[in-house]
Structures are given as C-alpha cells and as structure tokens.
Steps between C-alpha positions, in 0.01 A plus 500: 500500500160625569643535890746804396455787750324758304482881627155658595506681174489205358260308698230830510529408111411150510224589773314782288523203176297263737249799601475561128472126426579543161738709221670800638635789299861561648403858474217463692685364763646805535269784432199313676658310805832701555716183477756572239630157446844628292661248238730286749217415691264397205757336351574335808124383570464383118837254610359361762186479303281659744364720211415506131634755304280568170422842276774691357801685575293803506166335725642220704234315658559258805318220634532333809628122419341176658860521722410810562170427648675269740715784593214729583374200742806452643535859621151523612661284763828674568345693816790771466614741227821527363752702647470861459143487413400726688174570712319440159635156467439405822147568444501326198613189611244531797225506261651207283526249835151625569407374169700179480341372813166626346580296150662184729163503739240451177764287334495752198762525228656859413304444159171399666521844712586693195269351288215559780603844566472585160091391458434684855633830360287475229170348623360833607477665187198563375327312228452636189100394456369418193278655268109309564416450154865439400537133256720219615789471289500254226686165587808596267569834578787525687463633891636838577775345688553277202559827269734670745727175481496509151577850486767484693658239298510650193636819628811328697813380330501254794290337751614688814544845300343809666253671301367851501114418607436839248581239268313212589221754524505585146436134389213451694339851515152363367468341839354670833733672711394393786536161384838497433556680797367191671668216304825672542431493863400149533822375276734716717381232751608190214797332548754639242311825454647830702343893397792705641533909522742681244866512645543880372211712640597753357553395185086417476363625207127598519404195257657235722358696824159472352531083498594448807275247724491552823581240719562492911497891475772547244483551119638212261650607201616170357426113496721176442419158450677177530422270190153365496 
C-alpha cells in the first residue's frame, strides 16, 4: 500500500521528483541533489508505484507517479520528520507545513503550484525582439516550437527518451539561436516536456556543453517529451 512507512531517503527522493515536476535521471539524483536513492529503495518506490521507472539499465530515469503526487501532498501535511532526520529534516518538514497551509488557504492543487511556479521562473527573461523589417512567416511553415517537436521525435526511439539537445541542434541549425533558445524555454513549461542537466558533469564533452539552454540559472543538456 501507498501508506508503507518509507525512510527519509526515500521520501527526499520523491520530494526533489515533485520540485522537478517531471523525468529524473537516477544519476542526477545523486550527483545533483545528494540523495542516493540505492536499488532497494527504487525498487521499493516503483512497488508501491510511487514512481516510474523508464531509460535503460545504464540511464534509469524516474518519474514521480500520479500516487506519488498524492504522497508528496500527504507529507506536506505530516508537520514532523521522520525519525532520525535530523536538524535538516526538521526544517524540511517546517517548510512543507508552511506550504501545505499556503496550497490549502488558495485551494491550490500540488500541480496547480508546480505548474505556476514554473511560468514565474521564467517570466523575467528577457524577450528576444524581433528584427523591424523581418516577414511574417508563411501560414504553412511550421513554428519554431513546431520544429523542435518534430526534431525531437525523430531523434528518440521513444516518446519519453532523453536526447542530447547537441542533437536536436543539428536538425534545426538553419534557425536563430536565440529562437530556439526561447521555444525550448517556453516548452520546458508544456505539460509532458522537461530540459534536464547531464547526470555526468564530468563526462560533458565540449559539443554537448555548447547546446546547453539555460534555464532558472542552470545549463540543460538534454530534452524529453511525452507523446504528442
């Protein structure tokens, strides 16, 4: 059951999923939020589907399940940390009351926050303006946005894949930078669309470097996509 007593390990991993509000690289969990979540526990989380567990051996990629969601709101309202969390915990879990009341005072769904959060941390970029004498597009050509997509698509095996931006670059490198910078901003804030950092920093080649888009003060090196 979806009630099992989990350990804070555990629960910091189902927590950083709903900050992420998307795909996760297992990895990443590690390197970039110091929560090694060890096989036991994923495979423990995946049985009490709380998380999706995608990729390969090699990349595993988790994703934070609808019962998983509910989880997250559940200990938003716990009040106290587990035992043996430490002062860190404590503070934690301070924080998360803090925000349940916030979320149960505007009525607000974990989703709705997320989904808010995201377009506020992304509103104050600035615009890319365009060129004054610069021609409206013709009615059939496809949107930068709409190329991306498509781009994407044929480069992953699967909907959901991560793919190397440097790649996705490549098939759309007659378009403006900055433009793509832009639509790959604005889809990062799309339902089924997540940019996330490489896992292995140092294993960054200068090619993939070069691609990233920087979003929320941190470069991201690849993209996934649920099925459009």
């Amino acid at each position: 059951m979806s009630d099992e007593k989990l350990t804070m390990v555990e629960t910091s991993a189902l927590l950083i999923l709903l900050a992420e509000a998307g795909p996760v690289p297992n990895a990443s969990l590690t390197n970039d939020h110091r929560c090694e979540l060890k096989k036991p526990s994923r495979e423990k989380l995946a049985r009490l589907k709380l998380i999706e567990v995608g990729g390969t051996p090699r990349r595993l990629v988790l994703t934070l399940s609808e019962a998983g969601w509910r989880r997250c709101r559940t200990e938003l309202a716990a009040g106290s940390p587990p035992p043996g969390s430490g002062a860190i915990g404590g503070a934690l879990y301070a924080v998360l009351l803090r925000w349940d009341r916030f979320l149960t005072a505007q009525r607000l769904s974990l989703g709705e926050f997320v989904t808010a959060s995201n377009t506020l941390a992304t509103e104050d970029l600035p615009a890319v303006p365009a060129a004054p004498t610069a021609a409206a597009p013709a009615a059939d050509e496809p949107s930068v946005e709409e190329r991306v997509r498509a781009s994407y698509h044929k480069l992953a095996p699967r909907a959901g894949d991560l793919v190397n931006l440097a790649d996705l670059r490549d098939l759309v490198d007659d378009l403006d930078r900055a433009d793509v910078d832009a639509a790959l901003r604005r889809l990062h804030r799309r339902p089924g669309v997540t940019l996330v950092p490489e896992a292995n920093q140092k294993a960054l080649d200068p090619r993939t470097r070069a691609a990233a888009v920087v979003i929320g003060d941190q470069p991201k090196h690849m993209i996934t996509m649920a099925a459009s």
